[in-house]
C-alpha positions in Angstrom: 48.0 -89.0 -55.3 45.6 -86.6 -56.4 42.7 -88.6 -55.7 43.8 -89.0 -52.5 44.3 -85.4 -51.7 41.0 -84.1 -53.3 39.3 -87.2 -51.1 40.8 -85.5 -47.8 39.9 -82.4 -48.8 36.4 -82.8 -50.0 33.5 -82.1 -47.8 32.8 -84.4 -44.3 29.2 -86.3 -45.2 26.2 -85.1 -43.9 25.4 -86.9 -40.3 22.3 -88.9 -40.8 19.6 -88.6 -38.7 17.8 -91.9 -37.2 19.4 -94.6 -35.1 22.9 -94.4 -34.5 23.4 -90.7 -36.5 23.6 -87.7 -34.8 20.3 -85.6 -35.5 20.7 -82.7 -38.1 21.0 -78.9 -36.3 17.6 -77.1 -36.5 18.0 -73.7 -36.4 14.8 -72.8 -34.1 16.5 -74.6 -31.4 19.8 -72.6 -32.1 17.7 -69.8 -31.2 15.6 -70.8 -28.2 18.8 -71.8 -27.0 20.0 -68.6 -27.1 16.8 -67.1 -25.2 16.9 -69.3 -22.3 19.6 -66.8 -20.6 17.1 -64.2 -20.7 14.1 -66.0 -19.8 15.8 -67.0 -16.5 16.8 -63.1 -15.9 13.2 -62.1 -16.9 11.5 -62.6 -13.1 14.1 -60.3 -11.7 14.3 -57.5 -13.9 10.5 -57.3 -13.9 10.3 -57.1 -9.9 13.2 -54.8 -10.1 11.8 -52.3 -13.0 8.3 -53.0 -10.4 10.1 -52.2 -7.4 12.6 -49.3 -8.5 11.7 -48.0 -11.9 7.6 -47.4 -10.5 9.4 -45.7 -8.0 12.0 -43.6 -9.5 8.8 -42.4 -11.7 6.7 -41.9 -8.5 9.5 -39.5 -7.2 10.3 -37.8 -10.3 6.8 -36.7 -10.7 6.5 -35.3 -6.9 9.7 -33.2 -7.9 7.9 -31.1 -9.9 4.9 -31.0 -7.8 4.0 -28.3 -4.6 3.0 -31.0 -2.0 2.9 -30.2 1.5 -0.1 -30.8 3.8 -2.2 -29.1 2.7 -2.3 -30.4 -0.7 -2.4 -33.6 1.0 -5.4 -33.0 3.1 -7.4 -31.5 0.1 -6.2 -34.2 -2.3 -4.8 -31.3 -4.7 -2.3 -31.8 -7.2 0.1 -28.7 -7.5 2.4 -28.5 -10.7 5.5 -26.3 -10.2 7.8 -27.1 -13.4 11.2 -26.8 -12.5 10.7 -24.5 -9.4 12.1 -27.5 -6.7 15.0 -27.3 -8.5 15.6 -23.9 -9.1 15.1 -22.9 -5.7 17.3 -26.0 -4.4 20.3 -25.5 -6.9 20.0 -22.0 -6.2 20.4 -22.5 -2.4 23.1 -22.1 -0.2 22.3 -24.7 2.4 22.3 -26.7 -0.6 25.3 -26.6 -1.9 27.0 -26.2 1.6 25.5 -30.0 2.5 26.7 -30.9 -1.0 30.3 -30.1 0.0 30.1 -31.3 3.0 28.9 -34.6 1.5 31.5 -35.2 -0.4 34.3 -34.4 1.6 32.6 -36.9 4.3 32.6 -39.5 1.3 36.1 -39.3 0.3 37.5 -39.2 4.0 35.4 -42.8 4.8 36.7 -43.9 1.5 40.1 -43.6 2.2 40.2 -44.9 5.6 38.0 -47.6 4.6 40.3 -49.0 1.8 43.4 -48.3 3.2 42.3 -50.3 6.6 41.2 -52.9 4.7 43.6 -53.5 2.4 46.3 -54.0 5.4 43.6 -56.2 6.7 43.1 -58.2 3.6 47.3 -58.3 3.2 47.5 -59.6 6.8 44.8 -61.9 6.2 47.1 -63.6 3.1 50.1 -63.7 5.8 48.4 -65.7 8.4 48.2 -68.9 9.4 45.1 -70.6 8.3 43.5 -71.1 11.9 44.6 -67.5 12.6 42.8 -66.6 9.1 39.8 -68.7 9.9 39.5 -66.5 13.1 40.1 -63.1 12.0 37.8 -64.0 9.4 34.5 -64.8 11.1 35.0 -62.0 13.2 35.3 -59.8 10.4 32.0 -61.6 9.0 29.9 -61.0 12.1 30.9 -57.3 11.6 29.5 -56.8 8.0 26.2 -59.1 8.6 25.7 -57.0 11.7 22.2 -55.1 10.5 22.9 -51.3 10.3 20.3 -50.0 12.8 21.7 -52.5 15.6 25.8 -51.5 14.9 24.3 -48.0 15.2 22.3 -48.7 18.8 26.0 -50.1 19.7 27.8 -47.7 18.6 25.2 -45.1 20.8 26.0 -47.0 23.5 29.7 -47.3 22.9 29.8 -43.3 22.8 27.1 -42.3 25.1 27.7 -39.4 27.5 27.2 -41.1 30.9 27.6 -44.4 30.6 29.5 -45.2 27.5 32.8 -47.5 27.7 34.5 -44.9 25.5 34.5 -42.1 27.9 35.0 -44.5 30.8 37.8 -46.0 29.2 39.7 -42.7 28.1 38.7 -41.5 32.1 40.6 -44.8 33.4 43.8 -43.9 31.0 44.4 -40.5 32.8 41.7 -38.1 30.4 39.8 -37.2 32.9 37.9 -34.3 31.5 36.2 -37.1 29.1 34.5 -38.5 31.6 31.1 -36.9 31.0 32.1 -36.1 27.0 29.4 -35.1 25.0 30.3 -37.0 22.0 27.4 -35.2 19.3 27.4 -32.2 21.2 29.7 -30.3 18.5 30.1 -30.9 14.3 33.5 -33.0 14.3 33.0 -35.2 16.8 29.6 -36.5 16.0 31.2 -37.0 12.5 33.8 -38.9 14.4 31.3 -41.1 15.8 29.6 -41.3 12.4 33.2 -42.1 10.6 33.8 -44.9 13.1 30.8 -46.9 12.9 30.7 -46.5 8.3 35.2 -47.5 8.6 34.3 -50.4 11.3 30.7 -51.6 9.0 32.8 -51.7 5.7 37.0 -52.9 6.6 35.2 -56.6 6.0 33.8 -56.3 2.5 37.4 -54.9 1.3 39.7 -57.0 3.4 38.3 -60.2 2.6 37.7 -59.2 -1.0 41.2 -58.5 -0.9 42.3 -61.3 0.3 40.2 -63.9 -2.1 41.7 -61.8 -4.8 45.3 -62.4 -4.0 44.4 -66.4 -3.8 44.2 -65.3 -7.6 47.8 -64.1 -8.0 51.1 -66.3 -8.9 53.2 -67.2 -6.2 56.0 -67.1 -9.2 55.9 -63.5 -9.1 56.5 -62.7 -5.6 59.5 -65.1 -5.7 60.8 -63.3 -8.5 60.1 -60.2 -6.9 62.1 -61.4 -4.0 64.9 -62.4 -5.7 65.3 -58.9 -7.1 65.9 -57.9 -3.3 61.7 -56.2 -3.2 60.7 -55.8 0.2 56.8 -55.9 1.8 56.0 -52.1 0.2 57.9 -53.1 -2.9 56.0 -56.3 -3.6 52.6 -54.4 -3.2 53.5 -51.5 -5.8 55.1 -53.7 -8.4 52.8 -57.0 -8.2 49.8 -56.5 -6.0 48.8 -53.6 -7.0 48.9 -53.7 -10.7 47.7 -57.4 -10.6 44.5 -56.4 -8.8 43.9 -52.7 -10.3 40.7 -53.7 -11.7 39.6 -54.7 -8.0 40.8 -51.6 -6.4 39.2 -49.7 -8.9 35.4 -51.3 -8.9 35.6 -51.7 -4.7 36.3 -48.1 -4.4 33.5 -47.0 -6.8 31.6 -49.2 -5.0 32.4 -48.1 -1.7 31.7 -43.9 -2.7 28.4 -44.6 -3.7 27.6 -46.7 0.0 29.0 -44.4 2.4 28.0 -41.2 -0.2 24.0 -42.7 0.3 24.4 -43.5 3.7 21.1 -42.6 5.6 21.0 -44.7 8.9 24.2 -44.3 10.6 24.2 -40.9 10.0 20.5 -39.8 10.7 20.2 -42.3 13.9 23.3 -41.3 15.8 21.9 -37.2 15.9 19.7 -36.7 13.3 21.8 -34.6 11.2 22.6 -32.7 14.2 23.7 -30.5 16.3 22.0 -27.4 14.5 21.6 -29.9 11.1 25.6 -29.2 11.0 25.8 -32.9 10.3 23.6 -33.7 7.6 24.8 -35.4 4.3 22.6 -35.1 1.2 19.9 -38.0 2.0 19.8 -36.9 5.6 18.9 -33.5 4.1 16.8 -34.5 1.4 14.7 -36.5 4.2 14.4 -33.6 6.7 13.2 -30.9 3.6 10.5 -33.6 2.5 9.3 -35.3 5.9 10.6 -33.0 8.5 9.7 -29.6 6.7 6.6 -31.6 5.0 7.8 -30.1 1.4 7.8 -33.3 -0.3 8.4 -32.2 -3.9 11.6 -30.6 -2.4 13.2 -33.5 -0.7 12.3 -35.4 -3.7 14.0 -32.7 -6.1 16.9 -32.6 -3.9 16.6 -36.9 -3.5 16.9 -36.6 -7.5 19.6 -34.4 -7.5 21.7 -36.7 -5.3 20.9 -39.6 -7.7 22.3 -37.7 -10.9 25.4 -37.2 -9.0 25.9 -40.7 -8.9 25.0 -41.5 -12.2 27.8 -39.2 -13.3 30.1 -40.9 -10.8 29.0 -43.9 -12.6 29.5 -42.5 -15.9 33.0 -41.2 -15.2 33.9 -44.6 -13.5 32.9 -46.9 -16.7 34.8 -44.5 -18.5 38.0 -45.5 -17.2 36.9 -48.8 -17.4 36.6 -48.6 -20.7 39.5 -46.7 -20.8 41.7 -49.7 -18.9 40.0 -52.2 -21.4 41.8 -50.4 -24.2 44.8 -49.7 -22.8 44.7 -53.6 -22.2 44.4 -54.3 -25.7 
């Protein structure tokens, strides 16, 4: 018996190498192995450290530069130190755009998720030709290139002949007929808040909805069975089921609409009297409009530390959720 049990227990053979044996590991090609991943990611993070980092360096270095035409035309290099961003964080205007950003920000967040979460929910509840339909229209939508929604959108809300004002004339608001819709602050942002809500509802809703494909039917039944209703079945099991999605989408989410450009500078330039500008709008008009380029690129790297500490404070709670998970 003890033979027996020390010949179970005793090491497997070797595997022999040559015909009919597997060949014995080599360690090199443990290793090469293991670099393969990387060497595939290699081309891409080289265009993208070519194409962003030489960039982010480029811009950096003009922040702390005086460059306006002058210098330009004489080919002078002007070094300032810190003075673009002393004189930015130290102005007014600044810090009044600043706000203003981020209220604009957290207002087309919360539209934008909220729509298209009910969106997404309906899209779950439908039928699948009804799905299929909602869908592709909700496609078109997001792969709709940003400069054309905006030339839409111009023409949607244009002061003589837009179909907005000529619908809201034919449904007894007469005194919109000839509305000048960026003639004051809140309504251009209207227009502006439209366009960003109607550009990103797809991205969340059907995000949302491939997500739920992801979620046991069992717990909705048992959720029913305990008499949940529609609300109910959202707090207790959607919800907390897709946390993690709600949580990256809407980080995601602040930093597009927060670093929206285009919809906002094309639809009245930051205007009327710059009372609309956000802070890359603003950063654009001090550097190409004002021709004070270190500024707009001080007040361009100013906006991108913001949303580094956005980023910071968001993998925070991710990290945060991780251990709370464990």
């Amino acid at each position: 018996m003890s033979a027996q049990i020390e010949e179970a227990t005793a090491a497997p053979p070797a595997p022999k190498a040559g015909k009919g044996g597997a060949p014995p590991a080599r360690p090199g090609g443990v290793r090469a192995g293991r670099a393969v991943p990387y060497l595939l990611i290699l081309p891409a993070a080289a265009l993208t450290v070519l194409l962003l980092g030489w960039t982010m360096v480029k811009n950096g270095l003009l922040s702390f530069q005086n460059l306006n035409r002058r210098q330009l035309i004489r080919h002078v290099t002007e070094w300032t130190g810190v003075d673009n961003y002393r004189e930015a964080l130290g102005s007014a205007e600044f810090w009044g755009v600043t706000g203003r950003s981020v209220v604009f920000t957290a207002a087309n967040v919360v539209l934008i998720m909220v729509l298209g979460c009910l969106i997404g929910l309906l899209l779950a509840r439908l039928g699948t030709k009804t799905r299929l339909l909602l869908s592709l229209g909700l496609v078109l939508a997001w792969a709709m290139p940003v400069v054309a929604a905006t030339t839409v959108f111009q023409w949607l809300f244009d002061q003589r002949y837009g179909i907005v004002n000529h619908l809201l004339d034919q449904a007894g608001w007469h005194s919109m007929a000839g509305y000048n819709w960026t003639g004051d602050q809140l309504s251009t942002f209207f227009v502006i808040t439209v366009l960003i809500v109607w550009q990103s509802i797809p991205f969340v809703a059907i995000n949302l909805y491939a997500a739920t494909t992801t979620i046991p039917t069992e717990l909705y039944e048992a959720a029913s069975l305990d008499g949940a209703g529609a609300w109910k079945q959202f707090t207790s099991v959607t919800f907390p089921f897709l946390k993690p999605f709600f949580l990256a989408t809407t980080f995601l989410e602040v930093i597009w609409v927060f670093k929206a450009f285009t919809q906002v500078f094309a639809i009245n330039e930051g205007g009327p009297d710059r009372l609309t500008e956000t802070l890359p709008v603003y950063a654009f008009t001090e550097g190409i409009g004002s021709q004070h380029f270190g500024m707009g690129a001080a007040i361009s790297i100013l906006t991108i530390v913001m949303l580094l500490a956005l980023t910071a404070h968001y993998l925070r709670l991710v990290l945060k959720q991780e251990e709370d998970e464990l």
